[in-house]
C-alpha positions in Angstrom: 95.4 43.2 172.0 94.8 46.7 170.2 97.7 49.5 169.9 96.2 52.9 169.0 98.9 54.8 167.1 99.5 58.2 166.6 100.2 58.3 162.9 100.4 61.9 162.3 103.2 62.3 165.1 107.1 62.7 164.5 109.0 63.8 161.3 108.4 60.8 159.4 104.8 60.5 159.7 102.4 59.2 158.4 105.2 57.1 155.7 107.5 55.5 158.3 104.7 55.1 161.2 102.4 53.3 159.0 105.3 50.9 157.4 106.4 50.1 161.1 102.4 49.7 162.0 102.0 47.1 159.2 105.5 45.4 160.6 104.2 45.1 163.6 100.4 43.7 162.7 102.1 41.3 160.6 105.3 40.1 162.9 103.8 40.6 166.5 100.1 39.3 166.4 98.2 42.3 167.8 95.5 44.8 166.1 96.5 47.8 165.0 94.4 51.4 164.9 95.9 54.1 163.2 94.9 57.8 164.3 95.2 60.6 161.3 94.2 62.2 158.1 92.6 59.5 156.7 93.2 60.1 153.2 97.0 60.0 154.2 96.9 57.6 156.0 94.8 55.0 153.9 97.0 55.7 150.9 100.4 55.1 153.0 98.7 51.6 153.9 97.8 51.2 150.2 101.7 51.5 148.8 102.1 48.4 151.7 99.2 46.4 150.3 97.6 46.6 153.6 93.9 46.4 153.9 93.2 45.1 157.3 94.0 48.2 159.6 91.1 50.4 160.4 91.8 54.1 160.5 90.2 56.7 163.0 89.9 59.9 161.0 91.6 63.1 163.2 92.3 66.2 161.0 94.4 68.3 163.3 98.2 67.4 163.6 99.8 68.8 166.8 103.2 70.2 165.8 106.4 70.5 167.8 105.6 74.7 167.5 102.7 74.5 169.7 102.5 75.0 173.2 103.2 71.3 175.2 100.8 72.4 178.2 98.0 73.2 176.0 98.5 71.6 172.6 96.0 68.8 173.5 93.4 70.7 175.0 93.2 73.3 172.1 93.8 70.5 169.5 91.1 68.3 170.1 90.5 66.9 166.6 94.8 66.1 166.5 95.6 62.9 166.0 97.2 62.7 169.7 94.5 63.5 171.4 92.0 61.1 169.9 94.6 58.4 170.5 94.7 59.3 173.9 91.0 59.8 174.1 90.1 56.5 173.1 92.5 54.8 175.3 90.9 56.4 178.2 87.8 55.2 176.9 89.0 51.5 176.3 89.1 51.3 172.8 92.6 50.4 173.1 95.3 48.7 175.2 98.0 51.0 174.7 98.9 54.1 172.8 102.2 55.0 170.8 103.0 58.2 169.6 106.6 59.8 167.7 104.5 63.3 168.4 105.6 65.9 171.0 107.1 64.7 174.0 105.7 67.6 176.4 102.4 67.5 174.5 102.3 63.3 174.7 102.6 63.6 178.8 100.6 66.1 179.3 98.0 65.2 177.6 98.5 61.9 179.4 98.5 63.3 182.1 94.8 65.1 181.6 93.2 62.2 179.7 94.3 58.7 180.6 95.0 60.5 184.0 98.1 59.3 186.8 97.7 56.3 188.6 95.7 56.8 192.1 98.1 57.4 194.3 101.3 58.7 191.7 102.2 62.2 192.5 104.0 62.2 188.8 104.3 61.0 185.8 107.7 59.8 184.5 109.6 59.5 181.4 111.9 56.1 181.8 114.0 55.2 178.6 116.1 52.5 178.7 119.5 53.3 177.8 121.6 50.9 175.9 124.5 49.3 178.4 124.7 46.2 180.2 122.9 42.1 179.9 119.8 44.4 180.2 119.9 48.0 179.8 119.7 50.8 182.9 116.8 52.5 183.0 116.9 56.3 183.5 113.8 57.4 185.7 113.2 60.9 185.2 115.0 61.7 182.1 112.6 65.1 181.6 109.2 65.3 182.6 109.9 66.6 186.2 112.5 69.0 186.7 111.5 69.6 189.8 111.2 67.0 192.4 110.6 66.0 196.0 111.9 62.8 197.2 108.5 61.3 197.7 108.4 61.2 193.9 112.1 59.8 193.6 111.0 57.3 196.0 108.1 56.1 194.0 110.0 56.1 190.3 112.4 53.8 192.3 109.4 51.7 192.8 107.6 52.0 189.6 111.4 51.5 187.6 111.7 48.3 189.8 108.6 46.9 188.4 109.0 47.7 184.8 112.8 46.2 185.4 111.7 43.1 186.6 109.1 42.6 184.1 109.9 44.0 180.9 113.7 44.2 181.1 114.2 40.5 182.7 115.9 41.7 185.7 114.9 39.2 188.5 116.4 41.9 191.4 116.4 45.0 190.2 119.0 47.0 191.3 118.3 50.6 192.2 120.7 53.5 192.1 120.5 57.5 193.1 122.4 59.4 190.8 124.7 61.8 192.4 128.0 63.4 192.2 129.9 60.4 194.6 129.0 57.5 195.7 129.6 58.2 199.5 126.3 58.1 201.6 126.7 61.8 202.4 127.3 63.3 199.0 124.6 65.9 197.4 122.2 68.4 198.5 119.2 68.1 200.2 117.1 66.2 197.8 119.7 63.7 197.6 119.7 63.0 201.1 116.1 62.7 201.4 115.6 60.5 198.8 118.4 58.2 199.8 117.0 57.8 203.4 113.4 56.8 201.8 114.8 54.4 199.5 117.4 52.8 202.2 114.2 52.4 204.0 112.5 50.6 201.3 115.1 48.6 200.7 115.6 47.4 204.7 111.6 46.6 204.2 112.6 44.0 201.3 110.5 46.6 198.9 113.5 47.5 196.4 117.1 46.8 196.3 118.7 50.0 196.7 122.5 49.6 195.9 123.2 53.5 197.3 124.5 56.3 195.2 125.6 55.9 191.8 127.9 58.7 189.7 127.4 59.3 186.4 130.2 57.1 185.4 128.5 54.3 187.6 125.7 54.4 184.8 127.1 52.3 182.4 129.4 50.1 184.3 126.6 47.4 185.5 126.2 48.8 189.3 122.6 49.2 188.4 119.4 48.3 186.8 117.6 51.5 187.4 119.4 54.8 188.0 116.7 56.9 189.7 117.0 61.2 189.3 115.0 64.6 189.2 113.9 65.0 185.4 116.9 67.9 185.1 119.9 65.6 185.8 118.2 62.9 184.1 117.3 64.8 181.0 121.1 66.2 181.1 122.4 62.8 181.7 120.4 61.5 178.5 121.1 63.7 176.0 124.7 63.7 176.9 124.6 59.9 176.8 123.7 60.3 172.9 125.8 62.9 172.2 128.7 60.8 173.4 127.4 58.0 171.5 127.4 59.8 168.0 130.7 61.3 168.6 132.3 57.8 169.0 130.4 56.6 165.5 131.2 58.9 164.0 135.0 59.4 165.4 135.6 55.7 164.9 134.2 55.9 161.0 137.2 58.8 160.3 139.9 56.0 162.0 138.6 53.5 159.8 138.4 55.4 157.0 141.8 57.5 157.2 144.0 54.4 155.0 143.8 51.5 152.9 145.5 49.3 156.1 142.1 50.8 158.3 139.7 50.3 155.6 141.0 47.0 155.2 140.5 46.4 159.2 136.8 47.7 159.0 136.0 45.2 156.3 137.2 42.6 158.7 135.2 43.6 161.8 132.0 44.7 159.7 130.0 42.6 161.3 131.0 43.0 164.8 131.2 46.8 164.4 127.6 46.8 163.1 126.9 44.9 166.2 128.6 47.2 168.5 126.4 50.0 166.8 123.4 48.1 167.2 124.2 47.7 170.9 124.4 51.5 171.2 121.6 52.5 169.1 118.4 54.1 171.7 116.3 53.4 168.9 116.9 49.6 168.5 114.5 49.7 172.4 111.6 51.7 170.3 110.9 54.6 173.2 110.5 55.5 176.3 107.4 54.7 178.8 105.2 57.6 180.4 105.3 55.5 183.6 102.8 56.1 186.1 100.0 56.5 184.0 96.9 54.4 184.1 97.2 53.0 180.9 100.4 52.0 178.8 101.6 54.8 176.7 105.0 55.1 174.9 106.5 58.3 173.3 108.6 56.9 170.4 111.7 58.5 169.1 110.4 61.8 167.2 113.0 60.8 164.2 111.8 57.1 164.4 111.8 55.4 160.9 109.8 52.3 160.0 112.6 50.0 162.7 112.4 52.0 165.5 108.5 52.6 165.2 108.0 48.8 165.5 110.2 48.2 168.2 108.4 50.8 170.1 104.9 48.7 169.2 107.1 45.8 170.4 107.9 48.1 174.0 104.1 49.3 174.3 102.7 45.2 173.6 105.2 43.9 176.3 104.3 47.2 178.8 100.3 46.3 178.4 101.4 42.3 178.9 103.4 42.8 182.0 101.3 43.6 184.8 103.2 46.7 186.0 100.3 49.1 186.0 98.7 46.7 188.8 101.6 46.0 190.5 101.8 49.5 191.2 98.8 50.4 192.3 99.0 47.4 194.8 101.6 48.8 195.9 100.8 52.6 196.6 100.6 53.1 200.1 104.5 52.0 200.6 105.4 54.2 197.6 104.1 57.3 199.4 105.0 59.3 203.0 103.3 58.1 205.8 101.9 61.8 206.6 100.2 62.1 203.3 98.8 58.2 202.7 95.6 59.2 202.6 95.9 62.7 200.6 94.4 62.8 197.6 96.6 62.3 194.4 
């Protein structure tokens, strides 16, 4: 298995991309290909006395200053877009990039192209909480929605549940503001009719609406939501996260007694803050698209930037891109089965 990597892409780049690159070559058994200035790039793989990881030469850099819907298309020579052009053209299983997150899916989006049938692309971290972790389907890419696509990221986060995140059942929420059946507006309720549906078919296990609090509280495997809520939801989520770090360092650190206690539970706080940490599951998956891509964390160091090899290896292992398009025709209305995507 090849991973094409980005490794011009995110603020630590090429340094921290290349070290997790080498990682991951050398801990996971799969090739590697970076994408980049070559000169940068080849000396970066030098200072980790690596000599077995070919580099694809792409002068351009697109920058978190240009333009998401065109960056790719006027870039062609970045490093993204030749990483994205070359797993279109099969000279790769999968593609990782720490680049720009509008910029990655689009460019997706118009290279590697949607899955037949997939009305849109999604972005679908999965948030630390739980045996397994809760996916968030849409956390940003669609901040618009109709429930035909809510239906079908309830389908595609099932898949990528049961195979990459060990559920066996996936449980599926809607996030809403209650958890009563008639609670929200009108996409709410159309969405929740097509996905009780599914589930009376045996197609998903839809476990009804899910508040926010519900997220974290193991109701559900997947929470499903437009790309606004979700991307709120998210960034609150980390917020909250960093806050309680960084609260609970000041209570440790206000006496000798608490400094005392925080020698004591090092080792399970460090746990606890490994638990929490979005980084420790590498990135999130552009799911829907017809080949595995996976926008890493744009702050990733050398750890995060090998877990998310370790995320795009287990997505192009898993099956899910089939299972999905095997499944098309009960992702989408019944009117519009045989519109074209």
């Amino acid at each position: 298995m090849k991973i094409i990597v980005d490794a011009m892409g995110g603020d630590n780049a090429p340094e921290e991309i290349v070290k997790g690159a080498v990682r991951a070559k050398r801990e996971l058994g799969v090739d590697i290909e970076l994408v980049g200035r070559k000169e940068e790039v080849e000396r970066c793989l030098a200072a980790e006395g690596c000599t077995d990881i070919p580099v694809v030469d792409a002068r351009e850099v697109v920058t978190m200053e240009d333009d998401p819907s065109t960056a790719t298309r006027r870039k062609k020579d970045s490093s993204m877009t030749v990483a994205l052009n070359r797993l279109r053209d099969g000279e790769g299983d999968a593609v990782v990039s720490a680049g720009s997150t509008g910029a990655l899916l689009t460019g997706a989006t118009l290279i590697v192209k949607r899955i037949r049938g997939i009305r849109r692309a999604a972005m679908a971290p999965v948030l630390p909480a739980g045996e397994h972790g809760v996916m968030l389907i849409d956390c940003g890419a669609n901040v618009e929605c109709t429930a035909e696509y809510l239906l079908q990221f309830a389908y595609m986060g099932s898949f990528y549940a049961k195979k990459i995140m060990g559920c066996e059942k996936p449980r599926v929420g809607l996030v809403n503001v209650g958890t009563e059946d008639t609670k929200g507006g009108e996409l709410q309720h159309q969405a929740f009719a097509l996905l009780q549906k599914a589930d009376e078919e045996g197609r998903i296990c839809f476990i009804g609406n899910v508040e926010g609090t519900g997220v974290f509280s193991g109701e559900a495997d997947v929470v499903v939501c437009d790309g606004f809520t979700g991307n709120v939801l998210l960034k609150s989520t980390e917020g909250v996260i960093k806050y309680m770090m960084k609260a609970l360092k000041g209570v440790f650190y206000a006496s000798t007694a608490n400094k005392l206690a925080a020698a004591v539970l090092k080792k399970d706080l460090a746990a606890m803050k490994k638990s929490m940490d979005v980084n420790e599951v590498g990135g999130t998956a552009l799911v829907g698209i017809s080949k595995p891509v996976i926008k890493a964390h744009g702050s990733s160091n050398a750890a995060s930037f090998f877990a998310a090899i370790r995320q795009a290896k287990a997505f192009a292992e898993s099956g899910i891109i089939a299972d999905i398009g095997e499944n098309i025709e009960f992702m989408r209305l019944k009117s519009e089965n045989h519109a074209e995507a």
